[in-house]
C-alpha positions in Angstrom: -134.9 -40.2 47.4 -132.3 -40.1 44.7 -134.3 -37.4 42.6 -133.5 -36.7 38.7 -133.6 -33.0 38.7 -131.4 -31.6 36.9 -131.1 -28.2 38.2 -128.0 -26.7 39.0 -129.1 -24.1 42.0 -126.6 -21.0 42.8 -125.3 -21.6 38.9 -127.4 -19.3 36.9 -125.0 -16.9 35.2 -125.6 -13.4 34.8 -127.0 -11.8 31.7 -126.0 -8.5 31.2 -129.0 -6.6 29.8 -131.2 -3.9 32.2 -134.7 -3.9 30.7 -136.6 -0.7 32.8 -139.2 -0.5 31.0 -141.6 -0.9 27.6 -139.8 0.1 25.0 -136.3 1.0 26.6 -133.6 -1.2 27.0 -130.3 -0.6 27.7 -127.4 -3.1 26.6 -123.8 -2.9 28.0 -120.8 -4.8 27.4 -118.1 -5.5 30.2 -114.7 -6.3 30.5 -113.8 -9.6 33.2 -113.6 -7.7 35.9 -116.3 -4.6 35.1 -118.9 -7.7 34.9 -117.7 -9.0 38.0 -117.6 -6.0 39.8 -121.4 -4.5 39.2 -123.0 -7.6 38.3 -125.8 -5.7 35.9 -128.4 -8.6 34.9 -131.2 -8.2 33.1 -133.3 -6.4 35.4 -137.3 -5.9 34.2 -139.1 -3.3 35.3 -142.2 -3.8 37.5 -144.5 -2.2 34.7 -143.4 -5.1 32.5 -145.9 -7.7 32.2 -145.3 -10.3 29.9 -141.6 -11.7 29.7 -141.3 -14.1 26.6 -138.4 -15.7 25.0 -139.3 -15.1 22.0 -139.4 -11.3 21.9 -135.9 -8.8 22.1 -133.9 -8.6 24.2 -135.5 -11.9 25.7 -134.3 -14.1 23.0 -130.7 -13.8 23.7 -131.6 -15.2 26.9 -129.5 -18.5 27.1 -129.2 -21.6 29.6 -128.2 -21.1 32.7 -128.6 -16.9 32.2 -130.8 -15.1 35.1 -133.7 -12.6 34.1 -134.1 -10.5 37.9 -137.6 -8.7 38.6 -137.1 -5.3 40.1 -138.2 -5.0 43.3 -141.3 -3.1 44.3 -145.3 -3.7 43.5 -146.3 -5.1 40.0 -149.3 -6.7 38.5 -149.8 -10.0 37.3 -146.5 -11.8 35.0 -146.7 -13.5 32.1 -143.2 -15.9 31.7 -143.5 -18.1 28.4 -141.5 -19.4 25.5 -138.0 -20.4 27.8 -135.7 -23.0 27.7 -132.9 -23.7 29.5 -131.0 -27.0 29.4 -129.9 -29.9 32.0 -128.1 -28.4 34.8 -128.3 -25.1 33.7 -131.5 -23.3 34.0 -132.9 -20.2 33.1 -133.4 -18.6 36.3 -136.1 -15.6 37.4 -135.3 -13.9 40.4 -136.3 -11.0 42.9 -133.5 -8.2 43.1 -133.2 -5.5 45.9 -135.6 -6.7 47.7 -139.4 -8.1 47.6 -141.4 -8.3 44.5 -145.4 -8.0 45.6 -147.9 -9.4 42.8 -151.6 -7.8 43.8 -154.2 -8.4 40.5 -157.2 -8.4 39.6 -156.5 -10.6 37.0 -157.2 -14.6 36.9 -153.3 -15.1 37.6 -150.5 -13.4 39.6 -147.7 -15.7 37.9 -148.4 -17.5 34.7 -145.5 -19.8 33.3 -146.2 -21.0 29.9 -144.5 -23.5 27.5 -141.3 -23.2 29.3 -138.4 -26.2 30.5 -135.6 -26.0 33.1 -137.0 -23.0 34.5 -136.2 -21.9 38.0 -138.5 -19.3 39.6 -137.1 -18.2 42.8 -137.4 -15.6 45.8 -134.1 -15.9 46.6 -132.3 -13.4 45.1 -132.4 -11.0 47.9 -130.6 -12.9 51.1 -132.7 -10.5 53.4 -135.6 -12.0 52.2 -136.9 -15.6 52.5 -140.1 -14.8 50.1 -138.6 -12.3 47.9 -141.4 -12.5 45.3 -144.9 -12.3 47.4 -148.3 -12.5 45.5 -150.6 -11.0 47.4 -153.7 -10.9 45.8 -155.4 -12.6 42.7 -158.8 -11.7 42.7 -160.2 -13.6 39.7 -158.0 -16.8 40.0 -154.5 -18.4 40.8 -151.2 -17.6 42.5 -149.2 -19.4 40.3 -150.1 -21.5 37.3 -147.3 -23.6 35.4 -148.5 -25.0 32.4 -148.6 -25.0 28.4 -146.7 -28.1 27.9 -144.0 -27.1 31.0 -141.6 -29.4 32.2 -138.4 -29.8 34.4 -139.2 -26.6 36.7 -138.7 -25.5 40.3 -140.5 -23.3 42.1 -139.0 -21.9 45.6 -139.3 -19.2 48.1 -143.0 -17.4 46.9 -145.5 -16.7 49.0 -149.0 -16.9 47.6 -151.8 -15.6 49.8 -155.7 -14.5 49.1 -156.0 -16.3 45.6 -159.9 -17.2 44.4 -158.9 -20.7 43.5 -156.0 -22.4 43.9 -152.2 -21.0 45.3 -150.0 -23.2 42.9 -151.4 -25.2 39.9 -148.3 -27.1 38.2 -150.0 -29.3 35.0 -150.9 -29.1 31.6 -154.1 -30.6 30.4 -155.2 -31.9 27.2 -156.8 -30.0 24.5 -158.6 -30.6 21.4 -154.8 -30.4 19.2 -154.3 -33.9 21.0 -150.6 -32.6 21.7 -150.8 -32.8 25.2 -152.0 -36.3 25.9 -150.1 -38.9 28.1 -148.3 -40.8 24.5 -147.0 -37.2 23.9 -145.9 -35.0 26.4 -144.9 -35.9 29.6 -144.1 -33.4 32.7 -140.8 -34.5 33.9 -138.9 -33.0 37.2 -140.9 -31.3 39.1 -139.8 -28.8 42.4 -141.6 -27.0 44.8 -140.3 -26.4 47.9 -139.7 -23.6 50.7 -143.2 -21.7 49.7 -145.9 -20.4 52.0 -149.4 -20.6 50.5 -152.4 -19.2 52.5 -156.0 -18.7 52.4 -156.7 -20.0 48.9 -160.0 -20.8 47.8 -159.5 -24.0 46.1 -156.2 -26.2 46.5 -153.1 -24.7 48.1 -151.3 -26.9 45.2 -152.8 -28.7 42.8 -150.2 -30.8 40.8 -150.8 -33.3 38.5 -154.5 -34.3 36.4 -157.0 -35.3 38.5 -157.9 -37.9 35.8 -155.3 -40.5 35.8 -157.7 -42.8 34.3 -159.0 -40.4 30.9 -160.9 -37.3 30.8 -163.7 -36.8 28.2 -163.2 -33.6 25.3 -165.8 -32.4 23.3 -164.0 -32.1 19.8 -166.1 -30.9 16.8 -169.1 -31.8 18.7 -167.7 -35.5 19.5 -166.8 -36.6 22.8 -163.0 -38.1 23.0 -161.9 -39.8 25.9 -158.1 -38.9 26.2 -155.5 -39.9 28.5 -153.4 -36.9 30.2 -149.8 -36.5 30.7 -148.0 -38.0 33.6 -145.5 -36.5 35.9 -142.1 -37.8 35.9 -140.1 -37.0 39.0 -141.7 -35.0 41.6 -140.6 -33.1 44.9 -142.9 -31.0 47.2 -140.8 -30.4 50.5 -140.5 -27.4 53.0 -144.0 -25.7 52.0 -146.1 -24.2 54.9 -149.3 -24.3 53.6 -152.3 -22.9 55.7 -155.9 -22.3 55.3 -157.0 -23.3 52.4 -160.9 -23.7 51.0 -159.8 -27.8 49.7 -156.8 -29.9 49.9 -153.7 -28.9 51.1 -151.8 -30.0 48.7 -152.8 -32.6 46.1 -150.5 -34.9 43.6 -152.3 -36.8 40.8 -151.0 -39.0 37.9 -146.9 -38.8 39.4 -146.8 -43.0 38.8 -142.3 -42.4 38.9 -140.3 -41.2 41.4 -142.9 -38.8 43.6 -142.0 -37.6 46.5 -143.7 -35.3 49.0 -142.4 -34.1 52.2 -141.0 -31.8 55.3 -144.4 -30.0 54.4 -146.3 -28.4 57.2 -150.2 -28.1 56.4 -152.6 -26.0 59.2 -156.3 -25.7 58.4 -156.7 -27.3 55.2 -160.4 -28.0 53.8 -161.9 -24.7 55.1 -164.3 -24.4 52.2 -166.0 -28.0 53.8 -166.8 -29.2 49.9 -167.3 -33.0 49.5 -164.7 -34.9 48.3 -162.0 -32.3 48.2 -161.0 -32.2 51.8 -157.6 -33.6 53.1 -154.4 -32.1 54.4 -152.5 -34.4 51.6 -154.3 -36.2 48.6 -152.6 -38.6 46.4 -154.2 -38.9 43.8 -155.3 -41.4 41.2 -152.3 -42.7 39.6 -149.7 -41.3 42.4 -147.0 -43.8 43.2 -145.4 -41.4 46.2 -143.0 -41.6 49.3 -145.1 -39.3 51.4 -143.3 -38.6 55.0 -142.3 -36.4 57.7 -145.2 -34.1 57.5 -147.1 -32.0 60.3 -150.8 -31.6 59.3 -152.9 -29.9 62.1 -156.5 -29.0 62.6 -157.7 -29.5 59.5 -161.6 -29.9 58.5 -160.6 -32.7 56.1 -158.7 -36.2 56.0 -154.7 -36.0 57.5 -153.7 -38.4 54.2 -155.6 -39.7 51.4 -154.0 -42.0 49.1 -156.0 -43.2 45.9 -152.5 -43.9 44.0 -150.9 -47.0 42.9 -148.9 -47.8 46.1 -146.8 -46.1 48.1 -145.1 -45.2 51.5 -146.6 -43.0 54.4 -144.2 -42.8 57.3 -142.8 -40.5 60.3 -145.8 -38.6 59.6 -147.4 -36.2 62.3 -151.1 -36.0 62.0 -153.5 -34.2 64.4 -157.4 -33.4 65.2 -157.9 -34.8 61.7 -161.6 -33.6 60.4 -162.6 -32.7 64.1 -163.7 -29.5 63.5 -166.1 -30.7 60.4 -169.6 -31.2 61.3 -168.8 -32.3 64.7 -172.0 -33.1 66.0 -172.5 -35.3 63.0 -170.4 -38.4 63.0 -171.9 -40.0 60.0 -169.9 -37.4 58.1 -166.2 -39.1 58.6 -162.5 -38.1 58.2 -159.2 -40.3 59.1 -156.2 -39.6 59.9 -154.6 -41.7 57.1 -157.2 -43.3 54.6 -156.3 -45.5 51.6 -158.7 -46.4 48.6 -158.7 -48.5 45.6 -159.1 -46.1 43.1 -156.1 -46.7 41.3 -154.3 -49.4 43.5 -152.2 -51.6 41.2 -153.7 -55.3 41.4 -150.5 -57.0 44.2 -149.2 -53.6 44.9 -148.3 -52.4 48.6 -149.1 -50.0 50.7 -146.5 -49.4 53.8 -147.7 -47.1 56.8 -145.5 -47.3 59.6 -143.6 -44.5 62.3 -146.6 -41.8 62.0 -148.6 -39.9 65.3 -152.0 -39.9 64.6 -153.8 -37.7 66.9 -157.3 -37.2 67.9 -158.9 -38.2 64.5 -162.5 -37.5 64.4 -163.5 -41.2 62.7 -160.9 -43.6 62.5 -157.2 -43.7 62.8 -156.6 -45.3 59.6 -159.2 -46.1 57.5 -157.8 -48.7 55.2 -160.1 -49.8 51.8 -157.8 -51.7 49.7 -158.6 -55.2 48.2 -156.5 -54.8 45.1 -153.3 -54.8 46.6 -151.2 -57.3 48.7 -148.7 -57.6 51.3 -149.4 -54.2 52.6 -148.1 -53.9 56.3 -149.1 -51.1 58.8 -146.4 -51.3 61.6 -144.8 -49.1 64.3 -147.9 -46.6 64.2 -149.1 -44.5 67.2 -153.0 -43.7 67.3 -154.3 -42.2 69.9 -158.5 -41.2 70.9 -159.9 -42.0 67.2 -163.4 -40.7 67.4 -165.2 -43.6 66.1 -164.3 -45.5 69.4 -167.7 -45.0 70.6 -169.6 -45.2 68.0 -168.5 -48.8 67.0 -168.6 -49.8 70.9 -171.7 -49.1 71.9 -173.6 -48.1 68.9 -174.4 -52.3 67.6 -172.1 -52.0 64.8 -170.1 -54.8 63.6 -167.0 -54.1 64.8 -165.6 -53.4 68.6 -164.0 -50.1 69.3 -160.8 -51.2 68.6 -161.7 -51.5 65.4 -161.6 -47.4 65.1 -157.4 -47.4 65.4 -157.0 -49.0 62.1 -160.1 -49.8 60.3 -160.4 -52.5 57.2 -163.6 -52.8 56.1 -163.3 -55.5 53.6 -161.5 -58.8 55.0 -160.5 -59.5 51.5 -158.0 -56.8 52.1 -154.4 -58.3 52.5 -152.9 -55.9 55.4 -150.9 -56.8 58.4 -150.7 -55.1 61.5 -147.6 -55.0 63.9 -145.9 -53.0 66.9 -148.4 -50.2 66.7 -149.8 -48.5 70.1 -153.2 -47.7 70.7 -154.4 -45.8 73.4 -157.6 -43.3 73.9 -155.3 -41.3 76.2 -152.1 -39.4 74.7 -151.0 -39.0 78.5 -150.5 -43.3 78.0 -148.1 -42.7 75.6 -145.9 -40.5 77.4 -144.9 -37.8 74.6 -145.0 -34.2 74.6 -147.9 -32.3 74.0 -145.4 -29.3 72.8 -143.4 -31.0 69.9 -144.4 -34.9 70.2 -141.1 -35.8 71.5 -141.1 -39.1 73.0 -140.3 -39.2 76.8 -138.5 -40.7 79.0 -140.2 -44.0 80.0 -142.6 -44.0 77.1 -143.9 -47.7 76.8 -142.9 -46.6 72.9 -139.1 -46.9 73.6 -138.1 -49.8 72.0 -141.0 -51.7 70.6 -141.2 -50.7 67.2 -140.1 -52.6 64.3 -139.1 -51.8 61.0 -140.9 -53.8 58.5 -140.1 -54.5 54.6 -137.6 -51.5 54.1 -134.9 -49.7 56.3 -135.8 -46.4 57.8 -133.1 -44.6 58.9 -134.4 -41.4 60.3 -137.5 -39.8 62.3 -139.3 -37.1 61.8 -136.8 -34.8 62.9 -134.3 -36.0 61.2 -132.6 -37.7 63.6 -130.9 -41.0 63.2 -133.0 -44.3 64.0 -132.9 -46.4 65.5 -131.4 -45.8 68.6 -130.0 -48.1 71.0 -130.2 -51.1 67.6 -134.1 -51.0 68.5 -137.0 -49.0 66.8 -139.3 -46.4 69.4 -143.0 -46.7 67.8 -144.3 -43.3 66.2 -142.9 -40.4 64.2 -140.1 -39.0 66.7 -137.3 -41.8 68.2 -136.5 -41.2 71.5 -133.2 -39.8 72.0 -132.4 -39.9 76.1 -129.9 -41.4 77.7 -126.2 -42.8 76.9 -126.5 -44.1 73.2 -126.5 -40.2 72.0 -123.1 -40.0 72.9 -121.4 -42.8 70.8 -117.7 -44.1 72.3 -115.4 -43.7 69.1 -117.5 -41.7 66.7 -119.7 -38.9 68.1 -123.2 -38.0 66.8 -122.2 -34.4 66.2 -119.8 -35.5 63.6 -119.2 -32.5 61.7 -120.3 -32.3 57.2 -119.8 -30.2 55.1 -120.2 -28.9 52.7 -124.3 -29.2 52.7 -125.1 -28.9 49.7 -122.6 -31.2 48.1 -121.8 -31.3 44.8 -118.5 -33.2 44.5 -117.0 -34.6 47.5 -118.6 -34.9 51.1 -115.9 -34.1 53.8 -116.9 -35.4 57.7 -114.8 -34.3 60.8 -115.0 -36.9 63.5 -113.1 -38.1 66.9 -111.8 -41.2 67.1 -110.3 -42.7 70.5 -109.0 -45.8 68.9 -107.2 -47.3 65.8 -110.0 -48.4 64.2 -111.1 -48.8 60.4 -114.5 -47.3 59.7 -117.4 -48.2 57.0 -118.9 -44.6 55.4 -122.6 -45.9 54.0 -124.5 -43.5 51.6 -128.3 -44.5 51.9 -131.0 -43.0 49.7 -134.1 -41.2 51.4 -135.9 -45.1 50.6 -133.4 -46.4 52.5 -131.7 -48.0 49.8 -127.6 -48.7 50.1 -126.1 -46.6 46.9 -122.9 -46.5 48.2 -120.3 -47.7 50.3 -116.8 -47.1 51.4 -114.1 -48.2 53.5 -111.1 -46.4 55.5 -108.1 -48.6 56.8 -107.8 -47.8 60.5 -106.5 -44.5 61.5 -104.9 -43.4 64.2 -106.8 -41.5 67.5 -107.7 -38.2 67.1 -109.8 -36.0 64.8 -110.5 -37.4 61.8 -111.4 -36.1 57.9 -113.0 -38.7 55.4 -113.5 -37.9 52.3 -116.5 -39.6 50.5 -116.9 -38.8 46.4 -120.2 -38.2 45.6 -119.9 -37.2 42.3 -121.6 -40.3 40.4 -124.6 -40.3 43.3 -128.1 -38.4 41.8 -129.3 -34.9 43.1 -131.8 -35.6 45.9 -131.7 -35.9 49.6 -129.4 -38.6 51.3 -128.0 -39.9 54.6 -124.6 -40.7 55.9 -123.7 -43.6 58.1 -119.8 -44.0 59.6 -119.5 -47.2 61.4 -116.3 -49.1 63.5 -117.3 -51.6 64.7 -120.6 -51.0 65.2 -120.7 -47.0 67.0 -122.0 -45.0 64.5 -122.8 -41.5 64.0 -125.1 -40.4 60.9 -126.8 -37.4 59.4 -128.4 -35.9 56.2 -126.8 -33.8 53.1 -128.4 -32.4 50.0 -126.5 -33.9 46.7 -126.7 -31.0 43.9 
């Protein structure tokens, strides 16, 4: 993945100010170890409303400082007028406990014109949503806007909003400050959230209208292009019920990437044209993998971006709960458009379960770009089977697995498994775990780029050959390597500097260390002359590798062992 954020997380100093109230604050100065010892931050009050950096005692705030929200119920919060710097945020944190947000306001957390923010319900390790918004009666969870940038939002749950849970964009207005050739969003976060039963999106990042939106200025009508997002992460959110998409990403064209996201009824609301589990939008170019999304009313996947990747996906019962009676009303499991495709761009779907679909497995509509492969796939009982078998149609029901339309459309297809019975396949109907003697062992391929893991996490492939679908099969003798054993031992995880990893070796051997990307791109490399038998410590400096998500690989002569780390 080898994302730019530049947050520093666990590295937001303490500022010592206690703010209880309107009107009162205490100040207090500390020796070393007095600061050390009680640790007084600035602590706001839950009748506090509006936290700006421009008002006392806000405006001694500095990078990397953390402003802590008392514990206990509060209305909405206004946070505005903040500015941290690279690698040292201004962090806004729970203390003692959980902060619960219930309004009948049109926000429950608004952040305004702010950069290198962190907002965070971590700061109580009792509590893995220490800030909880419970209620927004007359609009949205969370709304980051106002010309913000480089911000990460974490552990908040958002429940009951009228509209949408997270909304992370700023549009353009008629000061023309805020259009794409003057403001861009860079850096992006949002991960470990819950979002439930929203009204609208459960996240709406990124305009909608990659392409220009019309203003009315002065009673003339502008057509403007709005900002793109530079560098975006959307990982570890459980997102559930919501009246539209899941979660939608729009106008990200650079380094966009969206997983480890589990999405459960999305699209409840059943309104045209905003119903999938995950959209990318127009102007999108994302990695997009190692999702669950489960009976939802909408499409698993859309993708109306430039290109991308969509991989070790798990996607099932697709739109089978919309309208079922009426199958002129479709939804796919993965379904790619033109709306944006870049003219020779490519679109890679490969390792993903797709499950009980109520139209077509994947519906692919591209014509603009080229070279696009759809490989190592597993589809099982796509709905429109029937309907293009035995309903004098042009196509046969194969035709319902992966369906192109247009046969101007450049797209290959290889090593996938179709079957209208999931008991074919031989995986479990628990977790998807591929069985023993699964005709999916084996046959897979990986086609133009190296993926290293599944959607577990686990390495792949196994045995030197690829298992088709989103989980590799991980029986038999190959999990127990001969000199290096797959429960090699890392830490730490997160790593900052150095990655240590603890490791038996039988023989005198000399052993390759490889540092891949989440792409699958080779960043690094190292090599260790042969050591002697017994446990073993490398040492691998990661100091000069980019914050973002990467895997390991230690090789001698060919047994490996290999896992995942965090780079801060």
């Amino acid at each position: 993945m080898g994302m730019l954020m530049q947050f520093n997380r666990l590295k937001c100093k303490p500022f010592y100010k206690s703010c209880l109230g309107p009107g009162l604050f205490l100040f207090s100065v500390f020796t070393f170890f007095q600061t050390h010892a009680q640790q007084n931050n600035l602590l706001v009050d839950a009748t506090v409303n509006l936290i700006d950096g421009l008002i006392s005692p806000y405006d001694h705030v500095q990078p990397g400082d953390t402003i802590f929200l008392k514990s206990g119920s509060r209305d909405k919060l206004l946070i505005r007028n903040f500015n941290g710097t690279a690698g040292h945020p201004i962090c806004f944190m729970n203390k003692d406990g959980v902060v619960a947000i219930s309004t009948n306001s049109y926000y429950g957390i608004s952040i305004s014109n702010c950069r290198y923010v962190r907002f965070s319900g971590q700061g109580d390790k009792n509590d893995f949503y220490g800030i909880q918004i419970k209620k927004v009666a007359s609009g949205s969870g969370i709304g980051i806007g106002s010309m913000s940038s480089d911000f990460e939002i974490d552990h908040v749950s958002v429940e009951n909003c009228l509209t949408a849970g997270i909304y992370a964009k700023t549009d353009p207005d008629c000061l023309f400050l805020v259009t794409r050739d003057h403001f861009t969003q860079f850096n992006t976060s949002i991960h470990d959230n819950y979002i439930a039963y929203t009204g609208n999106e459960g996240m709406y990042i990124g305009s909608s209208f990659y392409s220009g939106m019309r203003l009315t200025c002065n009673g003339k009508d502008t057509m403007v292009l709005p900002p793109v997002l530079d560098a975006v992460e959307v990982y570890n959110n459980n997102v559930s019920h919501t009246g539209w998409d899941g979660i939608q990403v729009s106008s990200a064209p650079l380094r966009c990437h969206i997983f480890n996201n589990k999405i459960t009824y999305d699209s409840e609301a059943e309104v045209p044209n905003q119903m999938s589990g995950i959209l990318i939008g127009g102007g999108s170019a994302c990695d997009c993998n190692n999702n669950l999304i489960t009976d939802g009313k909408g499409d698993g996947i859309e993708d109306h971006g430039l290109a991308g990747r969509i991989y070790n996906n798990i996607i099932v019962s697709a739109g089978k709960t919309y309208l079922p009676a009426d199958l002129t009303k479709m939804k796919y499991g993965i379904f790619i458009s033109d709306v944006s495709a870049l003219k020779d761009s490519a679109f890679y779907i490969c390792f993903n379960d797709i499950i009980d679909p109520k139209s077509d497995g994947i519906r692919f509509q591209s014509i603009k770009s080229r070279y696009n492969s759809i490989f190592s796939n597993l589809i099982i009982n796509p709905g429109n089977y029937n309907l293009y078998e035995h309903d004098n149609t042009a196509f046969s029901g194969r035709d319902a697995y992966v369906m192109i339309p247009d046969k101007n459309s450049d797209v290959e297809l290889k090593n996938n498994f179709f079957s209208l019975n999931i008991q074919d396949a031989k995986i479990s109907l628990n977790d998807y775990s591929t069985l023993a003697g699964s005709p999916l062992i084996n046959r897979g391929i990986a086609d133009k780029f190296a993926l290293l893991f599944d959607f577990n996490d686990r390495r792949r492939p196994v045995g030197g050959l690829y298992d088709i679908g989103a989980v590799e099969y991980g029986g038999g003798a190959d999990t127990l390597l001969h000199t290096v054993t797959e429960n090699a031992l890392l830490f730490p995880n997160p790593a900052q500097s150095f990655l240590n990893i603890k490791y038996l070796a039988l023989y005198i051997k000399k052993t390759v260390t490889s540092i891949y990307s989440a792409n699958g791109k080779l960043v690094m490399q190292q090599t260790d002359e042969p050591i002697q038998p017994g446990l073993q410590e490398l040492h691998v400096d990661v100091r000069k590798l980019q914050r973002g998500i990467y895997f390991y690989i230690v090789q001698d002569e060919g047994k490996i062992a290999s896992g995942k780390f965090m780079k801060l």
